[in-house]
BANU-957502 format. One record per residue: residue number from 1; x, y, z of N, C-alpha, C in turn. Coordinates in steps of 0.05 Angstrom, whole numbers. Atoms other than C-alpha are relative to their C-alpha. Example, Ala and Ser with C-alpha at 12.3 -4.5 7.8 and 13.67 -1.06 7.14 Angstrom:
<pt 1,<18,-24,0>,<246,-90,156>,<18,24,0>>
<pt 2,<-16,-24,-1>,<273,-21,143>,<-15,22,14>>
END
This chain:
<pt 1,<7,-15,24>,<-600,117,112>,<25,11,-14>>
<pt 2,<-20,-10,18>,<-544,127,55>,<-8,41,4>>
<pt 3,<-6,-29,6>,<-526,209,49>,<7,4,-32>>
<pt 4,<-11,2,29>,<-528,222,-25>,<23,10,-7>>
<pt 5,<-27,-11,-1>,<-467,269,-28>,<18,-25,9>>
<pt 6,<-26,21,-5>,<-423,221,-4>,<-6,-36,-17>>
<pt 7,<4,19,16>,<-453,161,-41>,<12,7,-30>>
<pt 8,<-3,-7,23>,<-447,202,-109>,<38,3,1>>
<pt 9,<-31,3,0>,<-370,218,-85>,<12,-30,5>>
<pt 10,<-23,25,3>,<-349,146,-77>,<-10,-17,-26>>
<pt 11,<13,15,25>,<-396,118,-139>,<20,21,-20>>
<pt 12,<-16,-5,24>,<-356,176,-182>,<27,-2,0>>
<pt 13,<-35,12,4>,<-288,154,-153>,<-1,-31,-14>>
<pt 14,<5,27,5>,<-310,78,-163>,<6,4,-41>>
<pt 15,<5,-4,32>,<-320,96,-239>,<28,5,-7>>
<pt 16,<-30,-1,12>,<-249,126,-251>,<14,-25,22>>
<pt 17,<-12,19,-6>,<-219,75,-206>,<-6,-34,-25>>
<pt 18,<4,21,18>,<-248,25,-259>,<15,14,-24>>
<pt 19,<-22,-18,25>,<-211,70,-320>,<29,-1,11>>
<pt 20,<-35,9,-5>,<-146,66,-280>,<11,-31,-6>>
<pt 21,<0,34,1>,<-152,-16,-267>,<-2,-13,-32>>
<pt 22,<-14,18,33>,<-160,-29,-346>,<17,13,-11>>
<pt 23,<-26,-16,16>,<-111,27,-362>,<23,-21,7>>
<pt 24,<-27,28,-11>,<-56,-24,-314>,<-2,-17,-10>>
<pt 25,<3,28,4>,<-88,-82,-332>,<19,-7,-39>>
<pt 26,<-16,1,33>,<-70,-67,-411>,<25,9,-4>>
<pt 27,<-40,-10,8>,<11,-37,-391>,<3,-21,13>>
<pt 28,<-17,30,-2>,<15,-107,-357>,<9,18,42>>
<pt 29,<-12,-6,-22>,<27,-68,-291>,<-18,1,26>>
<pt 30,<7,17,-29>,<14,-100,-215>,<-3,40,6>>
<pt 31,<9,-24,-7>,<-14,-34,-181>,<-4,-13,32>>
<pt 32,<6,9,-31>,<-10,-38,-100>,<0,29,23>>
<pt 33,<3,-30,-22>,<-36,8,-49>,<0,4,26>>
<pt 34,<-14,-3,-29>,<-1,21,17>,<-16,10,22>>
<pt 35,<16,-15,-13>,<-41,34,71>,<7,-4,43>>
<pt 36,<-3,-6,-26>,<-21,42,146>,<-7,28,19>>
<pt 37,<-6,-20,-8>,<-15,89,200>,<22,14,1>>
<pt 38,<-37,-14,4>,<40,138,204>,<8,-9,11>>
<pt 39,<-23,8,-23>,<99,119,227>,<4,-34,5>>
<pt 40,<13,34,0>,<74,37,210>,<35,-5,-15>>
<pt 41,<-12,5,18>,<135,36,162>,<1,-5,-32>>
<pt 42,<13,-2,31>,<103,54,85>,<30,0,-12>>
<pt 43,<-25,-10,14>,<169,87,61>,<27,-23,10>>
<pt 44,<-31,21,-6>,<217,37,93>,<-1,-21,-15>>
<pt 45,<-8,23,12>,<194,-20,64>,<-4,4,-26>>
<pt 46,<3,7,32>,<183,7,-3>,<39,10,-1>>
<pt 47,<-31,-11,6>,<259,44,10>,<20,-30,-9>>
<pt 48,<-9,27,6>,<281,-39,14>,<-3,-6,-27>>
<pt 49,<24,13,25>,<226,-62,-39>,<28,14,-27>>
<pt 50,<-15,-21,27>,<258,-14,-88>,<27,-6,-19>>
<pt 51,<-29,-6,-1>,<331,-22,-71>,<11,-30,-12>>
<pt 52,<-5,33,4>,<332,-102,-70>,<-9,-14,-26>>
<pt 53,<14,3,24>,<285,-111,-133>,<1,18,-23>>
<pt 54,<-6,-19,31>,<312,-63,-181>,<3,-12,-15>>
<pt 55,<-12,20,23>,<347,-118,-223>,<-25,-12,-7>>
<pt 56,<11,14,8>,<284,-151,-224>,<-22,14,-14>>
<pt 57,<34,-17,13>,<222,-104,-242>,<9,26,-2>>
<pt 58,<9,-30,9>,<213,-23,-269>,<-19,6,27>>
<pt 59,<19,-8,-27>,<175,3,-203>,<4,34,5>>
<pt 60,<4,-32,-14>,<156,74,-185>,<-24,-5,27>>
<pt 61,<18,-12,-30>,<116,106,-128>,<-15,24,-7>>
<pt 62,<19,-25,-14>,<65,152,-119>,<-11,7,30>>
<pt 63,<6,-12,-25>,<62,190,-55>,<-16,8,8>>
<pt 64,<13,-15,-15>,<15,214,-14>,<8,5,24>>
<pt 65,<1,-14,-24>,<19,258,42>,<-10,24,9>>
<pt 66,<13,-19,-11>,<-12,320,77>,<19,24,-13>>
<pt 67,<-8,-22,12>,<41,365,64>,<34,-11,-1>>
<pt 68,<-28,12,-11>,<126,362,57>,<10,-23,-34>>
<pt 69,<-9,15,16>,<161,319,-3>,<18,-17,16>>
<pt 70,<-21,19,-21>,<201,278,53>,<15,-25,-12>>
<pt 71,<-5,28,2>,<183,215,32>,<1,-5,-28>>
<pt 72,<-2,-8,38>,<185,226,-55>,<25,-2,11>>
<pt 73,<-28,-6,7>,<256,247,-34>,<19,-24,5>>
<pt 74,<-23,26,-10>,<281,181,3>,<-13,-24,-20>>
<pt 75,<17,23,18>,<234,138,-54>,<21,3,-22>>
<pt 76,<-17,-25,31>,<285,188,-109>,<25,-16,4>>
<pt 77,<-23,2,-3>,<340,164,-68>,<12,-30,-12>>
<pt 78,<-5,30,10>,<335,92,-92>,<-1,-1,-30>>
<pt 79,<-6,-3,36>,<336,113,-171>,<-32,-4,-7>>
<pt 80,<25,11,10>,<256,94,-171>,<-9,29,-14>>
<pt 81,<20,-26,13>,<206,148,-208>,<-11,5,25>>
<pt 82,<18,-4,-18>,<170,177,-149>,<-17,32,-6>>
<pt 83,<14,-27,8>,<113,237,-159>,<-20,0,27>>
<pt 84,<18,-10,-30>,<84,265,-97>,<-18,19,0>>
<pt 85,<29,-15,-6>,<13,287,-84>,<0,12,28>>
<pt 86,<13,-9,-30>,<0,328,-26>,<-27,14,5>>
<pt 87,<27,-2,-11>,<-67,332,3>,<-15,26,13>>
<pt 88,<-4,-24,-15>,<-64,393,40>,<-24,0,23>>
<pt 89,<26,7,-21>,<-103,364,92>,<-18,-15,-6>>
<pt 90,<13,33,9>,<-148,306,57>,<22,-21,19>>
<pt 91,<-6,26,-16>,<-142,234,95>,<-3,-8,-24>>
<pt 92,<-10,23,10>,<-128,198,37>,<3,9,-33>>
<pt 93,<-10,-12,33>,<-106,194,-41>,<-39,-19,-9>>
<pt 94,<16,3,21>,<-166,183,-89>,<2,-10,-33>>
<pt 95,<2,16,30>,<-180,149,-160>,<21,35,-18>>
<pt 96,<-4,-30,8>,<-172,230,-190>,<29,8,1>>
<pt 97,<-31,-9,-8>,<-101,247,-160>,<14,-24,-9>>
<pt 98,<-9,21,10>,<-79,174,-181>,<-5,8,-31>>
<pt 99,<-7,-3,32>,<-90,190,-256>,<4,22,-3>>
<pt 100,<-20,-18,8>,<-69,253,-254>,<28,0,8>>
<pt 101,<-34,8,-7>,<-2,233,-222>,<9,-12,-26>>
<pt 102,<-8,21,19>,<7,188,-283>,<12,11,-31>>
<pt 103,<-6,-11,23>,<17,232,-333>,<38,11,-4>>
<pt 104,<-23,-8,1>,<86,238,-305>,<20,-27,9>>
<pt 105,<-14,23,4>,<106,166,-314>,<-10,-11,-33>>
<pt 106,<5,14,18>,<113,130,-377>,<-6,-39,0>>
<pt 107,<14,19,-4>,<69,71,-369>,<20,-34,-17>>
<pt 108,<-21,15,13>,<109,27,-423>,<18,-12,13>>
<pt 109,<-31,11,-12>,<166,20,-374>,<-6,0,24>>
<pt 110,<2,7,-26>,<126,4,-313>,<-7,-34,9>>
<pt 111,<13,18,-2>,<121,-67,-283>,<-18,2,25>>
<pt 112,<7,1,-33>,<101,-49,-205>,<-5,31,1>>
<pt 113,<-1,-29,-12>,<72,17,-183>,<-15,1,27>>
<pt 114,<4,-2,-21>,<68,34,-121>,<-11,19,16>>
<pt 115,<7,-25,-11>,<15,73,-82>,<1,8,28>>
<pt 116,<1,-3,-28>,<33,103,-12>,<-14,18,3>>
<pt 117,<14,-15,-5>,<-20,130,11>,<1,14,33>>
<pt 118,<-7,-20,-26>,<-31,186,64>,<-7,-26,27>>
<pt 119,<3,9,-39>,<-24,155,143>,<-25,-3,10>>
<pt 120,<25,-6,-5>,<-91,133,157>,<-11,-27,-5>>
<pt 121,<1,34,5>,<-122,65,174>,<-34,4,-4>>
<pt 122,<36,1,1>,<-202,89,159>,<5,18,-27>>
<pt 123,<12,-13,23>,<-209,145,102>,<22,-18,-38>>
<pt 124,<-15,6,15>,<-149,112,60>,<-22,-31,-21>>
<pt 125,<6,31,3>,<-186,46,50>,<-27,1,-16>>
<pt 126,<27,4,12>,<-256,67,25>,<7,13,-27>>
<pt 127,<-3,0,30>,<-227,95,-41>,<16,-10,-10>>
<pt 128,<-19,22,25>,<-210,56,-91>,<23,14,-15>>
<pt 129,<-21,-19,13>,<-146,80,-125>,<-1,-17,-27>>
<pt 130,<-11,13,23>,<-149,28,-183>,<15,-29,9>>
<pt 131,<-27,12,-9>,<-94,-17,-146>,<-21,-27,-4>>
<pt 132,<12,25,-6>,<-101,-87,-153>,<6,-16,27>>
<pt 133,<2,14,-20>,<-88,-102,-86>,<1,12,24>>
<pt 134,<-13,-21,-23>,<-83,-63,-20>,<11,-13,18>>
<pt 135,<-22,-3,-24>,<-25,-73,28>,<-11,9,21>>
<pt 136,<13,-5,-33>,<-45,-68,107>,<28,0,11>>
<pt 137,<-32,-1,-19>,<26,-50,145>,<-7,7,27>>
<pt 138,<6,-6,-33>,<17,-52,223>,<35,-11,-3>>
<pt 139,<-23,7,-19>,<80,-41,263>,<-8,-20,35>>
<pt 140,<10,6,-30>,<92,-70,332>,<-7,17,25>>
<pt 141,<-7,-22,-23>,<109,-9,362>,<-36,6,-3>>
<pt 142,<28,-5,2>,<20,-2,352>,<-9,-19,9>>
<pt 143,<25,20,-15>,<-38,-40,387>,<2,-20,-23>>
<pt 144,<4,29,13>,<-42,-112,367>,<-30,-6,-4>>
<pt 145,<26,1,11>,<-116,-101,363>,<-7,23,-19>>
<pt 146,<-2,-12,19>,<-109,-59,308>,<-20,-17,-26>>
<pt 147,<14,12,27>,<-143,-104,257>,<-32,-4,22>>
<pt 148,<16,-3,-17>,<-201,-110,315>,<-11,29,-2>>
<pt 149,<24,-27,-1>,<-219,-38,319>,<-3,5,-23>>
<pt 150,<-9,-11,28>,<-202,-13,239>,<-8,-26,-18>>
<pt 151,<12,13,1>,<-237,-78,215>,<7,4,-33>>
<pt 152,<-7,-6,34>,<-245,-52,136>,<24,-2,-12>>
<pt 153,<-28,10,8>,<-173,-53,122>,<10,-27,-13>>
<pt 154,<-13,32,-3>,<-157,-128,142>,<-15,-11,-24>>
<pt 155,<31,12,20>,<-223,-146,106>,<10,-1,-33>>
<pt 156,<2,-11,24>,<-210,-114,40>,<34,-7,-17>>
<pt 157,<-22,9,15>,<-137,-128,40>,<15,-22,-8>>
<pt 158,<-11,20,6>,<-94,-176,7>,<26,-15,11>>
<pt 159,<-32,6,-23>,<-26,-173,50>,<-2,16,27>>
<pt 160,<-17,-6,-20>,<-1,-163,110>,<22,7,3>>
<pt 161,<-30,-3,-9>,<61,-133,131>,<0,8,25>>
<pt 162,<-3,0,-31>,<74,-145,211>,<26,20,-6>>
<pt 163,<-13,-19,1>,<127,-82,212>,<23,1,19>>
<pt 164,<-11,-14,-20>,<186,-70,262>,<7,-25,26>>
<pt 165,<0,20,-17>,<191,-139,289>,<27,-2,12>>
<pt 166,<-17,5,-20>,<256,-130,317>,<-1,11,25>>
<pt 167,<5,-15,-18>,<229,-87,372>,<-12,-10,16>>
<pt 168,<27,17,-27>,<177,-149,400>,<20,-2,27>>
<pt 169,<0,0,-27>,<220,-149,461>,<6,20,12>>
<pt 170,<4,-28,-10>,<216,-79,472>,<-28,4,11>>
<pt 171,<22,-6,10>,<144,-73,464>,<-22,-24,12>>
<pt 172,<20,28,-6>,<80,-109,489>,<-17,1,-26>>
<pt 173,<13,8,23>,<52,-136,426>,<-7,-24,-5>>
<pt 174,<8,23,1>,<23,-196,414>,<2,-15,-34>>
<pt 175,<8,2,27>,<35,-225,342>,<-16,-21,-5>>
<pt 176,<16,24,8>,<-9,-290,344>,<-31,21,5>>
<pt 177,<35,-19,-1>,<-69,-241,369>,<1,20,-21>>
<pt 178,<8,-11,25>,<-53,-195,315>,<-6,-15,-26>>
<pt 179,<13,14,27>,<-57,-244,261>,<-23,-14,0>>
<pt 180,<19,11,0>,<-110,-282,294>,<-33,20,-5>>
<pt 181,<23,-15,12>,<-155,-225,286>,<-3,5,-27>>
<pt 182,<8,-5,33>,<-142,-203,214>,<-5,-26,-14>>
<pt 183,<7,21,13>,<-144,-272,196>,<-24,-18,-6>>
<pt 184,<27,13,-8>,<-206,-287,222>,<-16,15,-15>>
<pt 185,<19,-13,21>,<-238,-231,178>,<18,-4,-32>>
<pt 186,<1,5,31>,<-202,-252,112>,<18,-23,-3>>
<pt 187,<-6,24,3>,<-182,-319,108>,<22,1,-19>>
<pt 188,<-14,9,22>,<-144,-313,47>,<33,21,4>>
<pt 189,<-13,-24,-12>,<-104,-257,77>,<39,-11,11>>
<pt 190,<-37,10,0>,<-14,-269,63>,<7,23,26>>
<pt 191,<-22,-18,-26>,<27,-240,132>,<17,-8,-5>>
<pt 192,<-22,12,-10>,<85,-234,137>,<13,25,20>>
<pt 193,<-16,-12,-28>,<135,-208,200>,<25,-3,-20>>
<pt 194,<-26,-17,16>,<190,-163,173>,<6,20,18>>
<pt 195,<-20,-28,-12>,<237,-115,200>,<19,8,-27>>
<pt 196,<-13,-19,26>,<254,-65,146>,<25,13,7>>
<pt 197,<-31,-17,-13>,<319,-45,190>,<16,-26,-3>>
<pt 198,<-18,8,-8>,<346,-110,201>,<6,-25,-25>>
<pt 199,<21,16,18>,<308,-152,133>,<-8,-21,13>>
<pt 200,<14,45,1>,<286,-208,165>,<-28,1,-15>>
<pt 201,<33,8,13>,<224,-236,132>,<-11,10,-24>>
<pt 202,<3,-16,20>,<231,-191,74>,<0,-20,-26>>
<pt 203,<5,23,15>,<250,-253,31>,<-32,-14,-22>>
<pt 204,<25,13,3>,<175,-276,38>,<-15,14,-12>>
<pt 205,<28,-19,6>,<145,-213,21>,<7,6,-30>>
<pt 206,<-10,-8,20>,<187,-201,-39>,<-15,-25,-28>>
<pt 207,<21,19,11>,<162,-274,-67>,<-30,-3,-3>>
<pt 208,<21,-2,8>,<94,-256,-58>,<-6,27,-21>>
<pt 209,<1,-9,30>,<108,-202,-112>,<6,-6,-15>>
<pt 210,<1,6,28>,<132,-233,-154>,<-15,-26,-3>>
<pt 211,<25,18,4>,<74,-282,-150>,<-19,14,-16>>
<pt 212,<20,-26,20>,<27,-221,-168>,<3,7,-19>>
<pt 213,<-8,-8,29>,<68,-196,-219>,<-9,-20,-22>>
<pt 214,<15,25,13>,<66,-255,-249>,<-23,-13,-12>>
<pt 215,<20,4,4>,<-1,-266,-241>,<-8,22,-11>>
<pt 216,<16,-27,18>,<-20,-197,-265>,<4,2,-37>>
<pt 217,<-15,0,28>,<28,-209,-328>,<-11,-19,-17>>
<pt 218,<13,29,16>,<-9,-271,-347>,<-30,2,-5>>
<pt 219,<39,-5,10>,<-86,-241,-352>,<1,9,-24>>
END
């Protein structure tokens, strides 16, 4: 049996998440929404993303987090726009806090915006923020049945980012069983194995933005 309260809160996020998605769709700008557990590597690989692809695209961030500007400050440090939401205890960012963050970017001069949302592999994922795509980041240093228990994630998302892969012989992790699970719930579903310390693999992930872009710039 649905609970109406909570049906009516994700049907009136759903609604502004549709007012964000044609607001991007008409500045031309790829919208992507970060979603891991803490500590997966959100802020590292956008600290890369940022640093490596400035020449090529306009990119900001919007933060989420519980409390702390930490990670706004190391997003700042790369010259990007970053505006940080804190939750003050909410599991995840919402449609609502995504357009009110916005009013402190000028849309005109965005190609890529980027949403890191709060640390959280369940409440993050059931609201829509608008994004046209959501990002799934598992480290290794985390269970390789991670896409096995947390199921909605893998499902819903469009990438993969295997995290921290210089550590597999530190670590018991399995990466064919992690991909064979998420893959098995979304077929269409891009991985890639990156280490945001050392870049390997970063190459691959970078090309599948500017695939999106691309593709977002051409609707």
């Amino acid at each position: 049996m649905e609970i109406p309260v909570i049906r009516s809160i994700l049907e009136a996020n759903s609604n502004i998440a549709g007012e964000l998605r044609t607001l991007f769709t008409r500045h031309d700008i790829l919208a992507l929404n970060l979603i891991s557990s803490p500590g997966a590597g959100k802020t590292s690989l956008l600290e890369r993303t940022l640093r490596e692809l400035q020449a090529e695209f306009r990119m900001a961030v919007i933060e989420g987090d519980l409390q702390t500007d930490n990670d706004a400050r190391r997003v700042a440090a790369t010259g990007a726009k970053a505006v940080q939401i804190n939750t003050e205890g909410g599991c995840h960012l919402d449609a609502a806090m995504v357009r009110a963050s916005l009013e402190h970017f000028n849309l005109a001069e965005l190609d890529i915006l980027f949403i890191e949302n709060v640390g959280n592999l369940v409440c993050p994922v059931e609201f829509d923020c608008g994004e046209d795509d959501k990002i799934a980041l598992l480290s290794v240093a985390e269970g390789d049945d991670k896409p096995e228990k947390y199921p909605l994630l893998f499902t819903l998302a469009s990438a993969l980012v295997l995290n921290k892969v210089d550590l597999l012989p530190y670590v018991d992790f399995d990466l064919t069983r992690a991909t064979r699970f998420a893959t098995r719930l979304n077929h269409s579903l891009a991985v890639f194995e990156v280490s945001c310390r050392t870049g390997q693999g970063l190459n691959a992930w970078y090309d599948w933005l500017r695939t999106r872009r691309a593709a977002k710039k051409s609707t």
